[in-house]
N, C-alpha and C positions, 0 to 999 in steps of 0.2 A: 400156496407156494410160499413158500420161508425165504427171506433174503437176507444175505449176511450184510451189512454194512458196516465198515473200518474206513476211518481217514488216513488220510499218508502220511499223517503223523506216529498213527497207530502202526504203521504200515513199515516205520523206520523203527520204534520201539518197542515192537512184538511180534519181530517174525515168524519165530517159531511157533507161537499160538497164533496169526493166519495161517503160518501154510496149514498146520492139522483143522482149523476151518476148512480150508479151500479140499483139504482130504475127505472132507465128511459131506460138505456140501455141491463141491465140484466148481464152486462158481461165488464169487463175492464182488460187492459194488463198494468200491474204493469213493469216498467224498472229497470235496474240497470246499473248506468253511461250510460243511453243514450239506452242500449239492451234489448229486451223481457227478464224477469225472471220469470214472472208466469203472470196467468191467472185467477182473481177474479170471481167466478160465483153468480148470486143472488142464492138463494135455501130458501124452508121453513122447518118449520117440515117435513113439509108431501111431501115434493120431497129430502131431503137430502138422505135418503138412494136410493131411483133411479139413483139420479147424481152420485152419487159415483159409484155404480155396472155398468153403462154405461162408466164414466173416466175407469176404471179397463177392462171393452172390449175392450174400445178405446186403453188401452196399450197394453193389451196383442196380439192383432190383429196387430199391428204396430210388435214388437215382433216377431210375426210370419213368418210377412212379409219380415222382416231383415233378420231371417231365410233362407227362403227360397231364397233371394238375394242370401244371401250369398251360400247356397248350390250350387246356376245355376254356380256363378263366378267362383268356386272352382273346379268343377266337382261332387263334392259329391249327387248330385243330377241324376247323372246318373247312380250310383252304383246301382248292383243289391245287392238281399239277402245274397250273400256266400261274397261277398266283403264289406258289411255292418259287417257282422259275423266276418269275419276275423279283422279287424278296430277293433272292439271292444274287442278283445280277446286279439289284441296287448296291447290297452289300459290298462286291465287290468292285464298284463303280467308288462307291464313298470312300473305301480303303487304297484304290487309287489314287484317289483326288488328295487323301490323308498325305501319300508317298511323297504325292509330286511337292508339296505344302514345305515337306520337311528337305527334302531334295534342295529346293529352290534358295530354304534358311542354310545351309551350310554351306 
């Protein structure tokens, strides 16, 4: 797989030879000092709102996944319901306590 890479400098001084990249390739990875920053897609009318509600899957599934990393690392993925229940009761006992804290300063 072929990847186009341009910096946004490039990006300011040759548009015209990106967009005919982006026409041929569909897709180029804009730098910044030398690093990925983003990701140019081609799109028309009639696919821009697709591309976007599929980007928006593609994060929020990444998201979820980070999640769930992180629950296995943590242990929280092994808690049952009444240790989930309690968690949260704590939570919302300490953000109480936060309230009253601030309450009490003004």
């Amino acid at each position: 797989m072929s990847m186009n890479f341009v910096s946004f400098r490039e990006l300011r001084t040759s548009t015209s030879k990106i967009n005919e990249m982006l026409s041929d390739d569909g897709k180029i990875i804009v730098t910044n000092q030398g690093k990925p920053a983003a990701i140019m897609l081609q799109v028309s009318e009639s696919t821009l709102e697709e591309t976007l509600v599929m980007i928006n899957q593609l994060r929020l599934s990444k998201a979820v996944n980070n999640m769930r990393i992180s629950a296995q690392r943590s242990g929280a993925s092994e808690m049952n319901m009444d240790e989930i229940n309690e968690e949260i009761a704590q939570s919302r006992r300490e953000k109480r306590e936060r309230l009253a804290k601030i309450g009490e300063n003004v």
